[in-house]
C-alpha positions as CSV (number, residue, x, y, z in Angstrom):
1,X,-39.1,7.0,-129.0
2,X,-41.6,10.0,-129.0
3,X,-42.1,12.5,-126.6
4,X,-45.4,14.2,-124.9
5,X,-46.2,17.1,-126.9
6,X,-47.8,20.1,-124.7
7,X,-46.7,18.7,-121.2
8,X,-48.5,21.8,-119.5
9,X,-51.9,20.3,-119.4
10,X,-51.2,17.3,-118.8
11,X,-49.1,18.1,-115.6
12,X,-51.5,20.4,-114.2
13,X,-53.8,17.4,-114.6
14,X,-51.5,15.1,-112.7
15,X,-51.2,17.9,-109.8
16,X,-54.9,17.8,-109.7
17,X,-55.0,14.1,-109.4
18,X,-52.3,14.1,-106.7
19,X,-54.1,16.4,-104.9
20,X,-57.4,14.2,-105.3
21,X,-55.3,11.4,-103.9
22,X,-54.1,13.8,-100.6
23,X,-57.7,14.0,-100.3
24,X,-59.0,10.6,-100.0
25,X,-56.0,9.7,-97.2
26,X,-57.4,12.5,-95.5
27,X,-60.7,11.1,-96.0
28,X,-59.7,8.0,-94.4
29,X,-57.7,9.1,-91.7
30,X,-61.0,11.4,-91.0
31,X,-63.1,8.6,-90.9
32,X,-65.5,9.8,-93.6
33,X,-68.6,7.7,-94.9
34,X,-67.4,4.7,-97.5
35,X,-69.7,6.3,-99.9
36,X,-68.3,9.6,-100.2
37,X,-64.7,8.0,-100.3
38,X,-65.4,5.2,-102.8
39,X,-66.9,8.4,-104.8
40,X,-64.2,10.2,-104.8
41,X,-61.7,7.6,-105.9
42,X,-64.1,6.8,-109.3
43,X,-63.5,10.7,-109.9
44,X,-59.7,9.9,-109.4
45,X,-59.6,7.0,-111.8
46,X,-61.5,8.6,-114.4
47,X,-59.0,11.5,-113.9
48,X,-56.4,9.4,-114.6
49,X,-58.0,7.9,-117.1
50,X,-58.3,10.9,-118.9
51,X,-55.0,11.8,-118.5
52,X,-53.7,8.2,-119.9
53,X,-56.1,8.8,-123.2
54,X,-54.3,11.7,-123.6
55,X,-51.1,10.6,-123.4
56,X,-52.1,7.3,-125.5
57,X,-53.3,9.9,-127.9
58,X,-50.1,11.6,-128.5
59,X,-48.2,8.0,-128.8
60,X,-51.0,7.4,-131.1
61,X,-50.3,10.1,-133.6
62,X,-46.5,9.2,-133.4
63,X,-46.6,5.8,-134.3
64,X,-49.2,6.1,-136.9
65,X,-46.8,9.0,-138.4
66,X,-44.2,6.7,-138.2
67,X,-45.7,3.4,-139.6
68,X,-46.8,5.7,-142.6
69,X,-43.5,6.8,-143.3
70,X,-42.2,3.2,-142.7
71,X,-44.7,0.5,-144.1
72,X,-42.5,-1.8,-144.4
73,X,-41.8,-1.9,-140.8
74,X,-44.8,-3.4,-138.7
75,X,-42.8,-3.3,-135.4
76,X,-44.3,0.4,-135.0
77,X,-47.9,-0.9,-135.9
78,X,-47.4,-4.2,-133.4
79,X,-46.0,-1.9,-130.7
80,X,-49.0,0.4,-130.9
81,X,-51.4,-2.6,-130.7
82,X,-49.3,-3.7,-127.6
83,X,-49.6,-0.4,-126.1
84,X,-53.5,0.1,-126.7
85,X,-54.3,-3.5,-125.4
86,X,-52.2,-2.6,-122.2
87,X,-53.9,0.3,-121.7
88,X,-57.3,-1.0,-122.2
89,X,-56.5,-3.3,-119.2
């Protein structure tokens, strides 16, 4: 099983998005225009977004690496093309 390489960025990310989320409850419970809300929750999805191409990035490079080393065995190769086709959902 692989592991995220460089966890920093991608947990100061997450904090950011967390935060983002705080936000938009507060928003809510504010009664702030629909606009502005729906707004900020695109900005939150794309974060996350982001943050999931990063980490699909990283499983990426470590199932390639591993398929290479391993030809023979396609379960790496099938579980990366289950992975991206989640992800793409």
């Amino acid at each position: 099983m692989d592991e995220i390489k460089n966890i920093d960025p991608i947990i100061k990310r997450l904090r950011r998005i967390e935060g983002q989320i705080k936000g938009i409850q507060n928003m809510i419970h504010e009664g702030k225009y629909c606009k502005d809300i729906l707004i900020q929750i695109a900005a939150s999805r794309a974060a996350l977004n982001k943050v999931g191409g990063l980490i699909l990035e990283n499983h990426m490079k470590d199932c390639v690496k591993g398929y290479l080393e391993n030809k023979e065995d396609d379960k790496v190769l099938d579980e990366l093309i289950d992975t991206m086709i989640r992800y793409t959902k």
